[in-house]
N, C-alpha and C positions, 0 to 999 in steps of 0.2 A: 580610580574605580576599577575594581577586577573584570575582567572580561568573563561575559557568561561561557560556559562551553557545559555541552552533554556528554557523557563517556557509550562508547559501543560496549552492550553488557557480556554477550556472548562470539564462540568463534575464534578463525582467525585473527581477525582484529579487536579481540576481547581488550578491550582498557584505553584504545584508542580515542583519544578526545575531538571534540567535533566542535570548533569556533559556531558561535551563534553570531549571526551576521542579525543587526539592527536593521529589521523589515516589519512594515506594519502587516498583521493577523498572523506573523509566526509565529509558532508554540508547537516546541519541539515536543515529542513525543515520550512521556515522563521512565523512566527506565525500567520499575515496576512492571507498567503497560506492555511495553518490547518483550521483556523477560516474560508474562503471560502468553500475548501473540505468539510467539515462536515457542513454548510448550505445546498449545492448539496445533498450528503449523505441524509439531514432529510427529502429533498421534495422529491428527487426519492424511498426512504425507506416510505414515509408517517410519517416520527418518529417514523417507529420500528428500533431498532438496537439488542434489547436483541436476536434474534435468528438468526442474520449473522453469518457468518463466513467469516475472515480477511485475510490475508494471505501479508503482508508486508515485501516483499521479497528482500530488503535490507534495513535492518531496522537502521542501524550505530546507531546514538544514542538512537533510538526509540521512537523520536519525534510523527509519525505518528502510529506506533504502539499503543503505550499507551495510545496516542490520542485517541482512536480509542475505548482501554479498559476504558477507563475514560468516553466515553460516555453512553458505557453501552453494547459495540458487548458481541454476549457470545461466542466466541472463536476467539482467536487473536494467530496465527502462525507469530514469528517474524523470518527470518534469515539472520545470517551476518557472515562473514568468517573472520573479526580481532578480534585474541584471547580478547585482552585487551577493545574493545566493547564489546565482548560477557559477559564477566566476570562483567562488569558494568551494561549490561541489565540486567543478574540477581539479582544483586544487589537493581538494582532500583523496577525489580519484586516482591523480597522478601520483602523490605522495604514497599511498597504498598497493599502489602498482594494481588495481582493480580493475582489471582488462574487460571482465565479464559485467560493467555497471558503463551505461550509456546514460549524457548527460543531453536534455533537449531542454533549449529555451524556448518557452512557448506556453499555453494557456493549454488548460486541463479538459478543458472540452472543447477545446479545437482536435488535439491531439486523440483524445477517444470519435470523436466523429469520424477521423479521417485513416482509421486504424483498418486496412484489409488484409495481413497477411494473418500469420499464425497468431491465435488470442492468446491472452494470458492462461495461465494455471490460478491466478492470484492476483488482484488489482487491489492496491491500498488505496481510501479515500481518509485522507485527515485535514478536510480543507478549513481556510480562517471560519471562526465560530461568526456567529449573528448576522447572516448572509444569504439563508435561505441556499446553501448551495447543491444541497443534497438531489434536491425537489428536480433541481437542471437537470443533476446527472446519475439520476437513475432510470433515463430514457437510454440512455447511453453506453449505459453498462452491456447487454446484452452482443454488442457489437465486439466488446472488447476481453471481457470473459469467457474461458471455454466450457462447453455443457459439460458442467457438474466441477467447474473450477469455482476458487472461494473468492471472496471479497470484504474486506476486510473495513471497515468503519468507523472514524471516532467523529460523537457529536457533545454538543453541548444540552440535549436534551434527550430522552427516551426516544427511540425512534421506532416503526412496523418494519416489516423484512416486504418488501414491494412484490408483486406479482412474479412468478416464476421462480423465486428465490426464499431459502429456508434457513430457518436461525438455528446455528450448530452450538454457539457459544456467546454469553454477552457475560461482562463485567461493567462495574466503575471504580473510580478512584478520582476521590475527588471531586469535582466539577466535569470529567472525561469520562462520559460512557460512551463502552468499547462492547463491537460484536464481532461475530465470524461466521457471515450467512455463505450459501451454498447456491449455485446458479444451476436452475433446471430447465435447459432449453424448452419452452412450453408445446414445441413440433415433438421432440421426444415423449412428450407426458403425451402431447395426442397419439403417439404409432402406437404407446402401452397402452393405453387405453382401448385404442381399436382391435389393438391382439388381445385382449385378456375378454371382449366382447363374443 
């Protein structure tokens, strides 16, 4: 039986193949989709990417991760909690020589909870579908995003853009509808609003 693997579409590492490690709710992220996100990504970035920061907060095979490092972000936080993904991100890390992509074993909302230095520019959420996972961690997000950084989306079902946050871009493909909402700290929407008073 041939081993699954996904290819990085764009970048440095354009063509690079990524082993799909057999985990229950992976589903890497289809290459279509990637090639979309990161068109979104160049026009709301202007084409900077060297000074983001990533934050691909269930990374399974690190399709969108290294995606991401291959463009050129200069810090890429992946995390995933199946030991035998985790051990293959590295793997694929090291092999890539991908200094600027950090590997953390660990659960997705332990990790956003416990997040206080610098937030992201960008937080991907592509977590296992039929799960209800969203509903956890959109309490969450505001800790880990920075005001007026994106946050990026795939669900198995149509989804609203949750309080403070605004929809830039939504597609599907397939079974995966994809957005790319926008984080508006709700203290800043209050100081505009009290100065435009």
């Amino acid at each position: 039986m041939k081993k699954h693997v996904v290819r990085i579409v764009g970048g440095d590492y354009r063509r690079t193949l990524i082993p799909v490690v057999d985990a229950p709710g992976l589903r890497p992220t289809p290459d279509r989709v990637r090639e979309t996100l990161f068109n979104w990504l160049r026009h709301f970035w202007d084409g900077g990417f060297a000074d983001k920061r990533v934050l691909d907060a269930f990374a399974g095979t690190g399709a969108l991760g290294f995606e991401a490092a291959s463009r050129g972000v200069g810090h890429v936080q992946m995390v995933e909690s199946n030991p035998a993904a985790v051990a293959a991100l590295r793997a694929l890390r090291d092999k890539l020589g991908a200094d600027q992509a950090r590997i953390h074993s660990g659960k997705a909302e332990m990790v956003m909870q416990r997040l206080n230095d610098v937030p992201f520019d960008l937080v991907m959420l592509d977590p296992p579908f039929g799960q209800d996972w969203l509903s956890r961690l959109w309490p969450l997000l505001p800790n880990a995003v920075a005001d007026q950084g994106l946050v990026y989306v795939e669900s198995d079902a149509p989804i609203a853009a949750p309080a403070s946050f605004e929809l830039l871009r939504q597609s599907r493909a397939g079974n995966v509808h994809f957005y790319l909402l926008r984080f508006a700290a709700t203290q800043e929407k209050n100081n505009n609003r009290a100065s435009a008073d």
